[in-house]
C-alpha positions as CSV (number, residue, x, y, z in Angstrom):
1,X,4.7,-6.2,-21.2
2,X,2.2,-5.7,-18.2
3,X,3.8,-4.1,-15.7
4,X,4.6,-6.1,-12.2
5,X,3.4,-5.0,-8.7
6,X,5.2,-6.1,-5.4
7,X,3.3,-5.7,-2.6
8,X,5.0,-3.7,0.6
9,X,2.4,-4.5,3.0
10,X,-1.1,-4.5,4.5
11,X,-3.9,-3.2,5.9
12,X,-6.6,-3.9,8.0
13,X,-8.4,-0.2,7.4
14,X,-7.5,2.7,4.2
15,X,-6.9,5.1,6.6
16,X,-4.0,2.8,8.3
17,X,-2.0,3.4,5.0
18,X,-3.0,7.1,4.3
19,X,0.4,8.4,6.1
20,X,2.8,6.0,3.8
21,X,0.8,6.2,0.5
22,X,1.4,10.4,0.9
23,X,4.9,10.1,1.7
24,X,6.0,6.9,-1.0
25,X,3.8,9.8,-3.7
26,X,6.0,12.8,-2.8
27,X,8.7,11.0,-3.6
28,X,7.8,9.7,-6.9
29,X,6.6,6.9,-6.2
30,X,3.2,5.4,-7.9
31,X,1.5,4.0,-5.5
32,X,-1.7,1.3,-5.8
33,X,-3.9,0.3,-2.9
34,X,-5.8,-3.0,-3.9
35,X,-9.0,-3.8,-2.1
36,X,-9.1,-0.4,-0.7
37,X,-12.8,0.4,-2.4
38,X,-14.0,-3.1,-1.2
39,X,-12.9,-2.0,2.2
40,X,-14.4,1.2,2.1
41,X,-18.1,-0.4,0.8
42,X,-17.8,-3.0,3.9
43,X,-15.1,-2.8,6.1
44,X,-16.4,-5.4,8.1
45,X,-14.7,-7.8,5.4
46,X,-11.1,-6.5,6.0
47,X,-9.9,-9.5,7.5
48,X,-11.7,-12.0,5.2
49,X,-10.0,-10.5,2.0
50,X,-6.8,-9.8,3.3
51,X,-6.5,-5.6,4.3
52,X,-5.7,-3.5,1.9
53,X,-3.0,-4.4,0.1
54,X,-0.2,-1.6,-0.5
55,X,1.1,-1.7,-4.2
56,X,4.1,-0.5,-5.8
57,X,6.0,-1.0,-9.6
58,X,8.4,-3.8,-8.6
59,X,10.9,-1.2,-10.8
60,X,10.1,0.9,-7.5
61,X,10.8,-1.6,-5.0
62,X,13.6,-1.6,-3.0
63,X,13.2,2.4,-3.1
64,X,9.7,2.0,-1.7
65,X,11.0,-0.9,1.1
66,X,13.4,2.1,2.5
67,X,10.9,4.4,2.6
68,X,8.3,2.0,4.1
69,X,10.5,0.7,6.8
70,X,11.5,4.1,8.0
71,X,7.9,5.3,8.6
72,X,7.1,2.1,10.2
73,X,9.9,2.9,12.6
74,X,7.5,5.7,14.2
């Protein structure tokens, strides 16, 4: 079985999610950032492809949500 990926939320640049990828990692957390290397080559194209997209196991989810939501708070 493939595994599943639920996204937590996105990104206009890579360095936007730098802070949350670190912190969902040193809990455990895999982490996946879709788009981020197509971002990177041309930035200019963030908004036309939808930001980087900020990817964890759905097994992870909920786990990841808390985690998200209390960075976001700051």
């Amino acid at each position: 079985m493939e595994p599943e990926f639920h996204t937590l939320g996105t990104f206009e640049f890579p360095a936007d999610v730098q802070i949350i990828k670190g912190k969902l990692e040193s809990e455990g957390i895999p982490v996946f950032l879709r788009d981020e290397t197509t971002i990177n080559s041309a930035p200019l194209i963030s908004s036309a492809i939808g930001g980087v997209k900020l990817q964890v196991y759905t097994i992870d989810r909920e786990r990841a949500q808390g985690i998200f939501n209390e960075i976001r708070n700051y």
